[in-house]
N, CA, C and O of each residue as an XYZ file, in Angstrom:
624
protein
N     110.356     77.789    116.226
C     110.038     76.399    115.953
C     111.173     75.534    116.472
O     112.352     75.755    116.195
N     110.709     74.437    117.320
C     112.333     73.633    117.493
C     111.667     72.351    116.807
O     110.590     71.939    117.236
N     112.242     71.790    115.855
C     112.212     70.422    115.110
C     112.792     70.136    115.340
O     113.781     70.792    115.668
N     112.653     68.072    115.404
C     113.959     67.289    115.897
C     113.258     66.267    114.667
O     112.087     65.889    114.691
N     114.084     65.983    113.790
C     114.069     65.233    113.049
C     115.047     64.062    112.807
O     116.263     64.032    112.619
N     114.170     63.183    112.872
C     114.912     61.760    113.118
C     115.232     60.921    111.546
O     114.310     60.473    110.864
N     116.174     60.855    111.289
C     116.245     60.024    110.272
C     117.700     58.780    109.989
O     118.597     58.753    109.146
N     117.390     57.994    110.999
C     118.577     57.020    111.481
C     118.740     56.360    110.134
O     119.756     56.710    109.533
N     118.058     55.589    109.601
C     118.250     55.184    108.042
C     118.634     55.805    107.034
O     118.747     55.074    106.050
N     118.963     57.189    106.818
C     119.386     57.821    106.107
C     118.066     58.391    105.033
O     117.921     59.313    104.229
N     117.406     57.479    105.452
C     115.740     57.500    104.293
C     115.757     58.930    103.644
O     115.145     58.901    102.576
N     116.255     60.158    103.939
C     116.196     60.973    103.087
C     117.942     62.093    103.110
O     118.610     62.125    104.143
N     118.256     62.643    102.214
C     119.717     62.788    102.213
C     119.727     64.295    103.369
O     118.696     64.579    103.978
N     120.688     64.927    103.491
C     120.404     66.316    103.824
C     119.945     67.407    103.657
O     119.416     68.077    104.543
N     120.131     67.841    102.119
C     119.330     68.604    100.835
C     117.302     68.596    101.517
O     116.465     69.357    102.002
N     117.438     67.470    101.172
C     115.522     67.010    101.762
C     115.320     67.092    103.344
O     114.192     67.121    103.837
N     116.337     67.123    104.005
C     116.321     67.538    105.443
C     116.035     68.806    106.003
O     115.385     69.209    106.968
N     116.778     69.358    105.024
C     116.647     70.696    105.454
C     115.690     71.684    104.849
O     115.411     72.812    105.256
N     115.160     70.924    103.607
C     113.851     71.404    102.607
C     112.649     71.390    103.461
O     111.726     72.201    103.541
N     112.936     69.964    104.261
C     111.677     69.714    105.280
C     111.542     70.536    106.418
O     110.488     70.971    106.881
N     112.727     70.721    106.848
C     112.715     72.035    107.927
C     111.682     73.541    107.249
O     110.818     74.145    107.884
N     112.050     73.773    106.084
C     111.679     74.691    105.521
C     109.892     74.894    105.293
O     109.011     75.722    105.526
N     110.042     73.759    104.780
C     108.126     73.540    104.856
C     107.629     73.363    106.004
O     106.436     73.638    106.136
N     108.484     72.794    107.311
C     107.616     73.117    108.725
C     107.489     74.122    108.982
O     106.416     74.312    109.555
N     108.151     75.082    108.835
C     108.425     76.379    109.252
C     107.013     77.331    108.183
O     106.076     78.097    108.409
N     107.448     76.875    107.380
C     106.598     77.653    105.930
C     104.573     77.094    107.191
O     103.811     77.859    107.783
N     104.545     76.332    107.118
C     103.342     75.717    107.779
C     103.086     76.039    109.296
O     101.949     76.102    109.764
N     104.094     76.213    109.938
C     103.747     77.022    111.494
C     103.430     78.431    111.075
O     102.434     78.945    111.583
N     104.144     79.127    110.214
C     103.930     80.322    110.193
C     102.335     80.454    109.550
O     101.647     81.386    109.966
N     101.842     79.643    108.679
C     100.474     80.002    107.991
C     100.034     79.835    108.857
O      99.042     80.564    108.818
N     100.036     79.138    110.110
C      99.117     78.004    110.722
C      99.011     79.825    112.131
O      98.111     80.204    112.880
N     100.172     80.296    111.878
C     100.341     81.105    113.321
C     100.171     80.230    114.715
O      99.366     80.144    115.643
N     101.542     79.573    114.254
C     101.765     78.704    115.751
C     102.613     79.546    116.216
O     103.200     80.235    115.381
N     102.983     79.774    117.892
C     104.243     79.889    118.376
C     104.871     80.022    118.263
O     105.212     79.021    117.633
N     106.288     81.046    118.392
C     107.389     80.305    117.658
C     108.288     79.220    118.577
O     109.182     78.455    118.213
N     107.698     79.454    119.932
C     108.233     77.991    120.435
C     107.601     76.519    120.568
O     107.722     75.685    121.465
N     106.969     76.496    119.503
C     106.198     75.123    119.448
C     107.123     74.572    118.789
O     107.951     75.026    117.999
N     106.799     72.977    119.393
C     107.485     71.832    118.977
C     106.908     70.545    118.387
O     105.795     70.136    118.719
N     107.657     69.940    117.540
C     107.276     69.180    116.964
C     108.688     67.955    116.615
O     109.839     68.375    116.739
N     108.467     66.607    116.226
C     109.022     65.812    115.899
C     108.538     65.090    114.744
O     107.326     64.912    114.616
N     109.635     64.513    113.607
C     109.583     64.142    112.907
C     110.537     63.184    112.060
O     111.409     63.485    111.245
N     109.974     61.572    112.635
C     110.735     60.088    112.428
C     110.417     59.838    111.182
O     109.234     59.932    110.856
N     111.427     59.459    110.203
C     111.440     58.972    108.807
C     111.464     57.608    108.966
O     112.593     57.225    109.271
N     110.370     56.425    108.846
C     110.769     55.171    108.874
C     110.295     54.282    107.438
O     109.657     54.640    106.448
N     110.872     53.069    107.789
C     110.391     52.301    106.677
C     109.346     51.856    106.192
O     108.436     52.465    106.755
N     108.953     51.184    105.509
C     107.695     50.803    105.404
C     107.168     49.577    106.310
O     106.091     49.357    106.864
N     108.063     49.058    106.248
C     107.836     47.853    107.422
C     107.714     48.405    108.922
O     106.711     48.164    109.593
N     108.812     49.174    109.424
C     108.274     49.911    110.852
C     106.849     50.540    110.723
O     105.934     50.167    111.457
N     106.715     51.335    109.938
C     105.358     52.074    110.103
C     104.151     51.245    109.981
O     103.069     51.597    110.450
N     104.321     50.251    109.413
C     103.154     48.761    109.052
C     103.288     48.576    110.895
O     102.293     48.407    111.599
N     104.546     48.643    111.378
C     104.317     47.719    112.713
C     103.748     48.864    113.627
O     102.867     48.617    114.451
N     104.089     49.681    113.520
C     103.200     50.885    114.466
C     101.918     51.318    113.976
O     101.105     51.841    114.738
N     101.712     51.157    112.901
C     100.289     51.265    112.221
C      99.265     50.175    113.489
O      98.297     50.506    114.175
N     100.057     48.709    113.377
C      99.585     47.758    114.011
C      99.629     47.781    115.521
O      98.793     47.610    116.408
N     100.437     47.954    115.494
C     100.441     48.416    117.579
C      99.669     49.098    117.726
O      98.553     48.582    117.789
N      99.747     50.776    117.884
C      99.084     51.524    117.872
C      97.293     51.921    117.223
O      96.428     52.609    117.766
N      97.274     51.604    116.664
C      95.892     51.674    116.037
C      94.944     50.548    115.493
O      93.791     50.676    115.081
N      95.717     49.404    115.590
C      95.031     48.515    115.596
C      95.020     48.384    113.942
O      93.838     48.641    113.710
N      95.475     48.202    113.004
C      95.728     48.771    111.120
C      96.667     47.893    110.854
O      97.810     48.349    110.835
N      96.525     46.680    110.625
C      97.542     45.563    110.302
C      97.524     46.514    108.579
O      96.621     46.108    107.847
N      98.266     47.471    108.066
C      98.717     47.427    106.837
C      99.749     48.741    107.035
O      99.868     49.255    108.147
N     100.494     49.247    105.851
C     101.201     50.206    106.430
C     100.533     51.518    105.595
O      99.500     51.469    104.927
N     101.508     52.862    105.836
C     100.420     53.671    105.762
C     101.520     55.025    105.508
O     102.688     54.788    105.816
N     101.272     56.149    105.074
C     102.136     57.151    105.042
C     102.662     57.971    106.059
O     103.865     58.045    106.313
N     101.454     58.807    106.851
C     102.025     58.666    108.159
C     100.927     58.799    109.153
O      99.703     58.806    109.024
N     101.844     58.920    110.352
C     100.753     58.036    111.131
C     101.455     59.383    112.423
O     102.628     59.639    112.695
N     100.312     59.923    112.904
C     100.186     61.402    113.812
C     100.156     60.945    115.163
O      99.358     60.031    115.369
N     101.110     61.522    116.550
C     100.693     60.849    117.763
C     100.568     62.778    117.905
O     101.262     63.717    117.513
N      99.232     62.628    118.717
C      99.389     64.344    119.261
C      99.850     64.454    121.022
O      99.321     63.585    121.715
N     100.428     65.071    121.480
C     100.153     65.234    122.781
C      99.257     65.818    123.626
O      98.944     65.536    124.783
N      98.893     66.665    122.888
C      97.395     67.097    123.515
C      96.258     66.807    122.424
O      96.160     67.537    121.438
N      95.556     65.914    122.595
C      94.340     65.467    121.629
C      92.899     65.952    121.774
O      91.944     65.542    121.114
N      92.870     67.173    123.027
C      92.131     67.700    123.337
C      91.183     67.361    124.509
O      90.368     68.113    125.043
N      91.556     65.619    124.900
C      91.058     66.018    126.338
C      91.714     65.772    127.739
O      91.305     65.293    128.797
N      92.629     66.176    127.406
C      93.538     67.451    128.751
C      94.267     68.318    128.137
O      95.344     68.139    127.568
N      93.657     69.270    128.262
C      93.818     70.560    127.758
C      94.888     71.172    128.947
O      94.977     71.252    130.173
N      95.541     71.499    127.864
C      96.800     72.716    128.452
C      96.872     74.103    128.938
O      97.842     74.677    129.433
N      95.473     74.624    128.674
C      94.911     76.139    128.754
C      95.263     76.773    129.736
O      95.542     77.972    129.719
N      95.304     75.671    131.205
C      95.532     76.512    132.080
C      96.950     76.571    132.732
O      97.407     77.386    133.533
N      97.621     75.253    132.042
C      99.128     75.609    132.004
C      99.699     76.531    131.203
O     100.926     76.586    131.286
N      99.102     77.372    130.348
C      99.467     78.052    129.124
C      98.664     79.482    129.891
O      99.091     80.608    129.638
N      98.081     79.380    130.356
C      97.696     81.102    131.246
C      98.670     81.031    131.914
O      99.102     82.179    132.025
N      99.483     80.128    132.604
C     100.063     80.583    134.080
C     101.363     80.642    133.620
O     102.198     81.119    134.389
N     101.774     80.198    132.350
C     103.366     80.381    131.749
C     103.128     80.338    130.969
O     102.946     79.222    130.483
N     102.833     82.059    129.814
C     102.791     82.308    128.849
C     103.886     81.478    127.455
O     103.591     81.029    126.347
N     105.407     81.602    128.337
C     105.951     80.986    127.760
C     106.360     79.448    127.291
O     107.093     78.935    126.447
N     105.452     79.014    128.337
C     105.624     76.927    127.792
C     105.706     77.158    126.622
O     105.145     78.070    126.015
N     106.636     76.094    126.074
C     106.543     75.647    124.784
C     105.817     74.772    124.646
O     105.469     73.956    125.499
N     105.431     74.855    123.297
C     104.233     73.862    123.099
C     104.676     72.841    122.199
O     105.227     72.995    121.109
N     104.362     71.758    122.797
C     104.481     70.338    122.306
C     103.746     69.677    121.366
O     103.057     68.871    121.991
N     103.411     69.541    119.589
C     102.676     69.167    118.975
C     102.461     67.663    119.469
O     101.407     67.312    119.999
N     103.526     66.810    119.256
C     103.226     65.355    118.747
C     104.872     65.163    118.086
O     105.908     65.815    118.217
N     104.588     64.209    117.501
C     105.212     63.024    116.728
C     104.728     63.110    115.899
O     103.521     63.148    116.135
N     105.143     63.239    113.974
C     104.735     62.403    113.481
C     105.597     61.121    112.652
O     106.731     61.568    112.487
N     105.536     60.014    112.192
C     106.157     59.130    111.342
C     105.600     59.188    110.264
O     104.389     59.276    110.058
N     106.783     59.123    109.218
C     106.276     59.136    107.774
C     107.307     58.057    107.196
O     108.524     58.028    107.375
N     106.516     57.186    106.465
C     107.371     56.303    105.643
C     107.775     56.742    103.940
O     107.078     56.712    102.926
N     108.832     57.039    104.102
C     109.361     57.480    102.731
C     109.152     56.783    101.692
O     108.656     57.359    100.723
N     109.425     55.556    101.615
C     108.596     54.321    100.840
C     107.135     54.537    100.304
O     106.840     54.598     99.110
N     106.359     54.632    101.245
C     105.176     54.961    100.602
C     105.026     56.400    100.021
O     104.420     56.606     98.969
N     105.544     57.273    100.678
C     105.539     58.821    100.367
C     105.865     58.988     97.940
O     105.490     59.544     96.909
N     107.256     57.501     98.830
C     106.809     57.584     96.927
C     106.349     56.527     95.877
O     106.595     56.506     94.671
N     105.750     55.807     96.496
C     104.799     54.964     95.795
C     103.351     55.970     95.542
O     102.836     56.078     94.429
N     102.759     56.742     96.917
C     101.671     57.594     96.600
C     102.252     58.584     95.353
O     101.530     58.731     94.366
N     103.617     59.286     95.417
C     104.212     59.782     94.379
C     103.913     59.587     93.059
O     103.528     60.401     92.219
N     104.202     58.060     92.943
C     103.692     57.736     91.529
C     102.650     57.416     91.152
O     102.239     57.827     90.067
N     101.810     56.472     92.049
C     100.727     56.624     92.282
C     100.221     57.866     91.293
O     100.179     57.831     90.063
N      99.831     59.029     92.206
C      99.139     59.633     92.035
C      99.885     61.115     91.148
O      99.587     62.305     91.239
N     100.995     60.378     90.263
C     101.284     61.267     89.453
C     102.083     62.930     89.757
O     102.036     63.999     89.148
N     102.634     62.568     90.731
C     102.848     63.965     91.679
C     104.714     63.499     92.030
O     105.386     62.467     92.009
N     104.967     65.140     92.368
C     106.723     64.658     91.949
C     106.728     63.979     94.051
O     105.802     64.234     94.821
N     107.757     63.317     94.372
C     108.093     63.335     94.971
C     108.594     64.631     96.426
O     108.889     64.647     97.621
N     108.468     65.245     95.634
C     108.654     66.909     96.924
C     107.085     67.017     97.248
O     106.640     67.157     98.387
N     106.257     66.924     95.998
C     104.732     67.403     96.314
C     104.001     66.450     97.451
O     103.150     66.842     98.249
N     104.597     64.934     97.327
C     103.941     64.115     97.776
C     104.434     64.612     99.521
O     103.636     65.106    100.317
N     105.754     64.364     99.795
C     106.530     64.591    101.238
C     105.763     65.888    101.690
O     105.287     66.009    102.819
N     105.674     66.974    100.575
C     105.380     68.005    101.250
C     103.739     67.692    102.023
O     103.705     67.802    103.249
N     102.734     67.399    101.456
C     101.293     67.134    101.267
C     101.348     66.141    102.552
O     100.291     66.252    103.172
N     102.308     65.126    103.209
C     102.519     64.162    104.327
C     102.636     64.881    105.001
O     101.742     64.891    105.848
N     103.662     65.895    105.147
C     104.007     66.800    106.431
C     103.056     67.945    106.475
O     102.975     68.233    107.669
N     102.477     68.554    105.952
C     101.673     69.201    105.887
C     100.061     68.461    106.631
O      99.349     68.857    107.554
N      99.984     67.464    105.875
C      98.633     66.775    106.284
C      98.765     66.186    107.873
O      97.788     66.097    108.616
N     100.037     65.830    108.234
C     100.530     65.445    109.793
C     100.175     66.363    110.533
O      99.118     66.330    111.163
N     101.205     67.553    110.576
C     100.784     68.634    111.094
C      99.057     69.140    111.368
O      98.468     68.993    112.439
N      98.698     69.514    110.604
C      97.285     69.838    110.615
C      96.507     68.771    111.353
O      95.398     69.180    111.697
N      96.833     67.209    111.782
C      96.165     66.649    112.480
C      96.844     66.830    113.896
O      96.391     66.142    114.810
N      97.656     67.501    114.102
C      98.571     67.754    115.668
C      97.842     69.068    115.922
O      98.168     69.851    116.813
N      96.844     69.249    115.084
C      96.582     70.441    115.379
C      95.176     70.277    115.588
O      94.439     71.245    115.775
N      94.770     69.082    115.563
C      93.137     68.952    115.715
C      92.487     68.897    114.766
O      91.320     68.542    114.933
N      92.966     69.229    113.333
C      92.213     68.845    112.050
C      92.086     67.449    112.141
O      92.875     66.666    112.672
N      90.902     67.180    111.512
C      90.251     65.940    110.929
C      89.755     65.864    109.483
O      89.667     66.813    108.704
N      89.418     64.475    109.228
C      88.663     64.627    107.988
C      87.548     63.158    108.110
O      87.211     62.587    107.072
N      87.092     62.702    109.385
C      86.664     62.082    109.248
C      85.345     61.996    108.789
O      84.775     61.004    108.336
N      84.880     63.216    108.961
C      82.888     63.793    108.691
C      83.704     64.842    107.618
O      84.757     65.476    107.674
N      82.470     64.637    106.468
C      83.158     65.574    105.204
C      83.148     66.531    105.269
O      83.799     67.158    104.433
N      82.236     67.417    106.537
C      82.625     68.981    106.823
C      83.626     69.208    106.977
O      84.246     70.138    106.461
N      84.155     68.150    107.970
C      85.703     68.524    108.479
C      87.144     68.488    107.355
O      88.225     69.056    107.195
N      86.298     67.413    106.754
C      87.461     66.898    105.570
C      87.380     68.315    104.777
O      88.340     69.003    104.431
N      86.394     68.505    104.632
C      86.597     70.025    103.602
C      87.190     71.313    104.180
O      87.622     72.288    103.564
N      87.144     71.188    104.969
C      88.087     72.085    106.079
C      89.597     71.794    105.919
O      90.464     72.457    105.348
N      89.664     70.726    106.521
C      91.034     70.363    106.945
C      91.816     70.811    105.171
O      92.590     71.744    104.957
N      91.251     69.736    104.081
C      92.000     69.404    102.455
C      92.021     70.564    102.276
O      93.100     71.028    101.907
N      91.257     71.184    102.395
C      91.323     73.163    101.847
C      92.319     73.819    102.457
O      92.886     74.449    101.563
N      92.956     74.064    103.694
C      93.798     74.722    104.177
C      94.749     73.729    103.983
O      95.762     74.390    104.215
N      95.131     72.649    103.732
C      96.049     71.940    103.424
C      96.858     72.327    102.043
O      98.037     72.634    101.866
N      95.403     72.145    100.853
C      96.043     72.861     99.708
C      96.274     73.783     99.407
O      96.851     74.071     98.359
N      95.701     74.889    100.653
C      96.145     76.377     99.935
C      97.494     76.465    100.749
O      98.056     77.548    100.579
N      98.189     75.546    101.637
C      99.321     76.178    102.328
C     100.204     75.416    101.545
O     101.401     75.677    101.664
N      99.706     74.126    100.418
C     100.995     73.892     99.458
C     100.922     74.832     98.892
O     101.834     75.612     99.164
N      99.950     75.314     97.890
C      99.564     76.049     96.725
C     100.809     77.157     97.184
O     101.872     77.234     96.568
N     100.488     77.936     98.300
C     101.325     78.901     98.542
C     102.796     78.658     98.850
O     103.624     79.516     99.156
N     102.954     77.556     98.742
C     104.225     76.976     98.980
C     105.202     76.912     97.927
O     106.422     76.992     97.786
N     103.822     76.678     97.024
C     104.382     76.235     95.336
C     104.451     74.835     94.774
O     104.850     74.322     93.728
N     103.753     74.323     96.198
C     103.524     72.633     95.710
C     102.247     72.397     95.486
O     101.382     71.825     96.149
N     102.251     73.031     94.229
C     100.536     72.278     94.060
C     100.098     71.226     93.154
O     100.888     70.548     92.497
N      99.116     71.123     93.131
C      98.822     69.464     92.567
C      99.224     69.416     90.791
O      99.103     68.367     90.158
């Protein structure tokens, strides 16, 4: 796994830096990604992520996080990935606003680790082509979501 985790604001201390490393890792391995897949992961405010919510997607409000994939499935990598087994593979980006991570926290009654974890977890799985926009999919996607906290030990 190579993670590059961005956190210029300090938005989360080191302790939670390296917890988060732990749950990416914990989540490539369920997921049986690569072990040279890549991924990124920007901690911003609530106000940045409101403004990229808005750039990007057109969502004047802000939001927890917000998934860029690099391959979204239509240009497919398949045949760069036959001809060099070894490319590493490039998930995406995702941004997560810590701010909201714990307002949903209280919100919804859940400690703060459960909530971050359930963001990065739910990011991931959309770099991966999960959806939940048609409720087949949603029942797909929320199900392997909660059984890879559950097994994590973050469960609801």
């Amino acid at each position: 796994m190579d993670l590059e985790i961005y956190n210029d604001d300090n938005l989360i201390d080191q302790t939670r830096e390296n917890w988060v490393k732990d749950i990416v890792q914990f989540t490539f391995n369920k997921l049986e990604l690569k072990d040279n897949t890549q991924l990124s992961i920007h901690f911003v405010t609530k106000d940045k992520i409101h403004e990229i919510n808005k750039k990007y997607r057109d969502t004047d409000r802000a939001t927890d996080v917000i998934s860029f994939a690099i391959n979204d499935g239509e240009d497919s990598l398949d045949y760069l990935e036959a001809q060099i087994p070894d490319l590493p593979v490039d998930l995406g980006d995702l941004f997560i606003s810590v701010e909201i991570v714990d307002e949903h926290a209280k919100e919804y009654e859940h400690s703060f680790d459960r909530e971050l974890g359930y963001t990065i977890v739910h990011g991931i799985l959309h770099l991966n082509g999960y959806d939940h926009i048609k409720k087949e999919d949603e029942k797909v996607m929320i199900g392997l979501q909660e059984k890879i906290l559950s097994a994590y030990g973050l469960e609801k």
